[in-house]
Legacy VTK file of the C-alpha trace (Angstrom):
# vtk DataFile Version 3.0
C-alpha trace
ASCII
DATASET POLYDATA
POINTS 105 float
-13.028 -11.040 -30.205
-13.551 -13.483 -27.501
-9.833 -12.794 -25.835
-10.858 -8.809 -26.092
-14.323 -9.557 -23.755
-12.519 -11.439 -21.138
-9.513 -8.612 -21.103
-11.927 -5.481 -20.935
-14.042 -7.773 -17.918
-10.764 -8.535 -16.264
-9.824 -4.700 -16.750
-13.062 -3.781 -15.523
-13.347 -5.882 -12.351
-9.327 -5.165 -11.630
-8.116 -8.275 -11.329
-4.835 -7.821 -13.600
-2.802 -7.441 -10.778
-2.388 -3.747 -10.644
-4.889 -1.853 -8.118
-5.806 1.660 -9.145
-4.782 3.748 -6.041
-3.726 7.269 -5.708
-1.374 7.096 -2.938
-1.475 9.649 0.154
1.111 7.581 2.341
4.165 5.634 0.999
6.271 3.998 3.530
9.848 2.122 3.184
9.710 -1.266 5.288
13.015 -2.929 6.219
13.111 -6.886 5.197
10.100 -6.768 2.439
11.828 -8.724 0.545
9.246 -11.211 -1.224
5.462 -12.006 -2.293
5.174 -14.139 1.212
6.360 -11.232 2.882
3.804 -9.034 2.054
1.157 -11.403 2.891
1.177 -10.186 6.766
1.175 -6.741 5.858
-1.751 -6.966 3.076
-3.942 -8.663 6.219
-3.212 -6.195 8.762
-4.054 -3.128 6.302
-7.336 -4.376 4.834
-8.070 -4.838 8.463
-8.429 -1.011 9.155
-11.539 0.575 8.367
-9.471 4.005 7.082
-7.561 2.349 4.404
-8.797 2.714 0.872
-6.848 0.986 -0.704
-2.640 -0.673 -1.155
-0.332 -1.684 -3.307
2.991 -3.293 -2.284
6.342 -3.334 -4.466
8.627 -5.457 -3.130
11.178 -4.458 -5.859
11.701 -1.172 -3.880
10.529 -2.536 0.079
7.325 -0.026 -0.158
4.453 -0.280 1.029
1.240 2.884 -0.616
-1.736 3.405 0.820
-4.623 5.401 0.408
-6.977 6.401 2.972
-10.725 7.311 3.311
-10.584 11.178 4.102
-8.876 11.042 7.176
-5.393 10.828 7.552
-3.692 7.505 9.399
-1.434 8.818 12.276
2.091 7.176 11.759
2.129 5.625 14.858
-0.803 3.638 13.330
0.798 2.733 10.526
3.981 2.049 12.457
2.496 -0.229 15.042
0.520 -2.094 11.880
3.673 -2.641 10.269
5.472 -3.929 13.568
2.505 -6.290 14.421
3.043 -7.795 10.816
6.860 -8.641 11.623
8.782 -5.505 10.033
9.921 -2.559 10.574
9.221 1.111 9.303
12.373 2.620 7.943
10.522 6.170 6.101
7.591 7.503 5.572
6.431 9.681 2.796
3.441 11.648 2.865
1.993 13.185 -0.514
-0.695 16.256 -0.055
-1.831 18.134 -2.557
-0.242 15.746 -5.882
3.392 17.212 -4.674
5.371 14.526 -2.410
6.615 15.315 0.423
9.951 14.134 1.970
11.427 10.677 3.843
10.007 11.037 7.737
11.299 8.881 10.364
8.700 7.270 12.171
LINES 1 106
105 0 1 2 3 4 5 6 7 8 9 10 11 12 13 14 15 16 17 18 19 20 21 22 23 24 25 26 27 28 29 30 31 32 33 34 35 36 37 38 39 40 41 42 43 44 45 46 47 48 49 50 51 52 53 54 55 56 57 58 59 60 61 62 63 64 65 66 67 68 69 70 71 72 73 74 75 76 77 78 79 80 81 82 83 84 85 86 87 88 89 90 91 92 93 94 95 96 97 98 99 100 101 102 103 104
């Protein structure tokens, strides 16, 4: 019973590991390649006052983000990406729950 409490508080306070985000923007960054990698990136994200939320896979070199209402320009997001050290290879934009194709930057 005890083990159950602490998983439904960890659950409940999202600290698993997994954030709960509905992504509007998914973009592909050339040389994520590991959990140090990513550390840049998370910093310069949280920074901006639009994002809602992020969640990084490293397995697949993406970067999702969801937004506050208003939509982040891409050359927002690409300058964010290029301060961190990388480099923006696609973006994919999803409006409406259908996604939308690979944009170059």
């Amino acid at each position: 019973m005890k083990h159950l409490l602490i998983l439904l508080f960890a659950i409940a306070l999202n600290i698993t590991g997994a954030p709960n985000i509905d992504p509007d923007v998914e973009i592909r960054i050339k040389g994520l390649v590991c959990s140090s990698c990513a550390i840049g990136l998370r910093k310069a994200f949280k920074k901006d006052s639009q994002v809602k939320g992020l969640k990084i896979d490293i397995n697949k070199g993406t970067l999702s983000l969801e937004y506050w209402g208003i939509e982040i320009h891409p050359s927002k997001i690409k300058t964010m990406v290029e301060k961190s050290g990388y480099e923006v290879s696609s973006i994919k934009w999803f409006k409406k729950g259908k996604p939308q194709r690979y944009n170059t930057p």
